[in-house]
N, C-alpha and C positions, 0 to 999 in steps of 0.2 A: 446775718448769723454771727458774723465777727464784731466783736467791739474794735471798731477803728481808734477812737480815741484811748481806750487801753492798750491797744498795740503799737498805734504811733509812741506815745509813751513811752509802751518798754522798750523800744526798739532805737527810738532817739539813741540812747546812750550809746549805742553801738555804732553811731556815724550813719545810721540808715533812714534814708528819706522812702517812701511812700506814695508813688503817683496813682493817681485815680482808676489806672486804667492796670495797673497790679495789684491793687486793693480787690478790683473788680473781678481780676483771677483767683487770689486768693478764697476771698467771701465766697465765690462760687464752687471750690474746692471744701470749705466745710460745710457747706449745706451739702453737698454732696455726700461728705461722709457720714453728717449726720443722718443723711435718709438712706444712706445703704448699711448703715448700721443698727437701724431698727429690724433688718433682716440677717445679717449678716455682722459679727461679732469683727468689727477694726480697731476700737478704743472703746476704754473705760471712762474717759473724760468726754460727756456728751455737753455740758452746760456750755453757754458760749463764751464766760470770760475763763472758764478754766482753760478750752482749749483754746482761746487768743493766747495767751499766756505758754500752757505748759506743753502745745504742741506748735503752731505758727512764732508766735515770740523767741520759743529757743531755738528752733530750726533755723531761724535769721541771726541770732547771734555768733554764729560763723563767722561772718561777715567783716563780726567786730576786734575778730583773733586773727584769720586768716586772708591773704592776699591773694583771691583767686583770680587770676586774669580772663582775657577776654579768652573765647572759646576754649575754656581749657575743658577733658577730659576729665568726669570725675563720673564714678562706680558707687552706688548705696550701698553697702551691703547688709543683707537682714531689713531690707527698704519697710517690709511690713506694709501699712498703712501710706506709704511716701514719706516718711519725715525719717532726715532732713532730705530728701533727695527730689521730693515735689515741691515743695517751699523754695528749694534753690532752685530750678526750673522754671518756675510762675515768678520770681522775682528776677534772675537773672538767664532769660530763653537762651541766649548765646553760650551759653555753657552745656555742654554736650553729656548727659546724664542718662547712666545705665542702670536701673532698678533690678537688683539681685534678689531673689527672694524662692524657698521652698514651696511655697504654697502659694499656689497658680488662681486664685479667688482672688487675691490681695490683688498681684498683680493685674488681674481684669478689670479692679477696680480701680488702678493708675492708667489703663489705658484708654479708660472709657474719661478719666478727667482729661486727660493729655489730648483727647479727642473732642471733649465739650470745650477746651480753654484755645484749641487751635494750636497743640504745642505739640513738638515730632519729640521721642525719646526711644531710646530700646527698655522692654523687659526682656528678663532671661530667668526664667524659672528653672531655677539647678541650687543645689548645696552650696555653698562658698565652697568646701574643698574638693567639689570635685571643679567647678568654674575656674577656678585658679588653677587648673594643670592645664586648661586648652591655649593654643596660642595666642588667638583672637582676644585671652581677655590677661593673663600672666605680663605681670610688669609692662602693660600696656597703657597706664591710666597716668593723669596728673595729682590726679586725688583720690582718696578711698575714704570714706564715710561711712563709720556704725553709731548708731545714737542705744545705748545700754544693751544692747545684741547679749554680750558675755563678759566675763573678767577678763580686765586689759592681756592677761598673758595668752588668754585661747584669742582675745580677738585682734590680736595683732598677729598669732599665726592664720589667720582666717581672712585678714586684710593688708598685710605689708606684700605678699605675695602679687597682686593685683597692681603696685606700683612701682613706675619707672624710676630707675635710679634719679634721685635729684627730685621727686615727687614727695607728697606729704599724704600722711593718715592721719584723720582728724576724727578724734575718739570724743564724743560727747556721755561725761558721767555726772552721776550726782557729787556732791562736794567729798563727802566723807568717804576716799576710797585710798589712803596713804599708802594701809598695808598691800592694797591690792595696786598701786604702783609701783612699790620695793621690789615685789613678787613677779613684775614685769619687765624689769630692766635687763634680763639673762636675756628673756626669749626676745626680747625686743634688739640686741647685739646679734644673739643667735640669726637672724630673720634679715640684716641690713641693714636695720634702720638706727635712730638715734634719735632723744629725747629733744625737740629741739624747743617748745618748752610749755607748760605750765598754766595755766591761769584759772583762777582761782574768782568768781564773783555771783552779784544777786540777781538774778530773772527779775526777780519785783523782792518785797520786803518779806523775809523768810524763807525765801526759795533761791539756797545755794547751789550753784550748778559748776561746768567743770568742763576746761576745754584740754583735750592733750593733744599736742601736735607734734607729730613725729616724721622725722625726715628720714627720707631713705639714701642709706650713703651708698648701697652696695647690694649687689645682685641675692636674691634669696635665695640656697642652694632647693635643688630640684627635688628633694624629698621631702620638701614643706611646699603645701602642708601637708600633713598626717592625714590616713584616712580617720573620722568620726571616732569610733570607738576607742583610737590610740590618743587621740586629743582630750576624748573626755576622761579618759584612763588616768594619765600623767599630762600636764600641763609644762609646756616648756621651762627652765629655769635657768 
């Protein structure tokens, strides 16, 4: 299903190597979504180099920005279909990954792969902002991951909450979102955290992509996040 040789590829760049037997996870992970998505609406990218490319390839380019250690704690939030938060699982098992997500199909569908590939992970089928006020998951994590969920300012009130001071939120966007980082730097103070930085590069040739990495310096105060309707109302600034 996956083009190995177009993923090795794109992925080289990012210092990541490929053993046969996470390949074998991988590939078994998009045939899967391809055949649950002839039922079941998970992606719009069904061909196989698209989604080598524009759902496996970017998910791994994590990798190439951030230093996740061994067992660390990390949270998908808005996991959707698992990317990035099944792709880093099926590549690195020892990383302890919580798949967030409102709609409980999605989920049955990461845990029937998590179950076909031999891999143990928690789903939690809840809102991020109601998630984020229980103890069990509030500034509990080393990481927090949304891959284009919402604009950087709703989705750092939606994911800085989820991480321990001294932990990272790693926001994956498309290139073109300047205004919509300017627009994020209030809530992102507001929240803890801090810019800690930037990067800016190609998937493959003509698909600019966008990593933001944000460190949490400082406790979220206990009113964030917002319920739903106040979030979508006014946006932190």
């Amino acid at each position: 299903m996956l083009n190995r040789e177009l993923l090795t590829e794109t992925t080289e760049k990012f210092g990541i190597s490929l053993s046969d037997e996470v390949f074998f996870r991988l590939d078994k992970y998009a045939e899967m979504l391809a055949e649950t998505n002839k039922h079941f609406n998970l992606t719009a990218v069904t061909d196989p180099d698209g989604m080598t490319v524009k759902h496996f390839a970017d998910s791994l380019s994590i990798f190439g920005y951030v230093d996740i250690p061994e067992r660390a704690r990390l949270i998908d939030v808005g996991t959707g279909a698992g990317f990035p938060g099944l792709v880093i699982k099926l590549f690195r098992p020892d990383i302890d990954v919580t798949f967030l997500d409102s709609t409980k199909k999605k989920l049955g569908f990461i845990d029937s792969v998590l179950k076909e590939t031999g891999m143990d992970g928690e789903t939690a089928h809840m809102r991020a902002e109601e998630a984020a006020l229980l103890p069990k998951y509030r500034e509990n994590f080393d990481f927090a991951t949304a891959r284009a969920v919402a604009a950087l300012p709703v989705l750092s009130e939606y994911c800085l909450p989820f991480v321990r001071i001294g932990g990272k939120f790693i926001s994956m966007k498309s290139a073109d979102i300047s205004e919509e980082i300017n627009a994020a730097k209030g809530a992102i103070k507001i929240l803890g955290g801090e810019t800690e930085s930037d990067n800016l590069f190609s998937l493959v040739e003509n698909m600019p992509r966008r990593i933001i990495v944000i460190k949490k310096k400082s406790q979220t105060l206990t009113k964030y996040p917002r319920k739903t309707a106040q979030i979508a109302k006014k946006a932190l600034k």
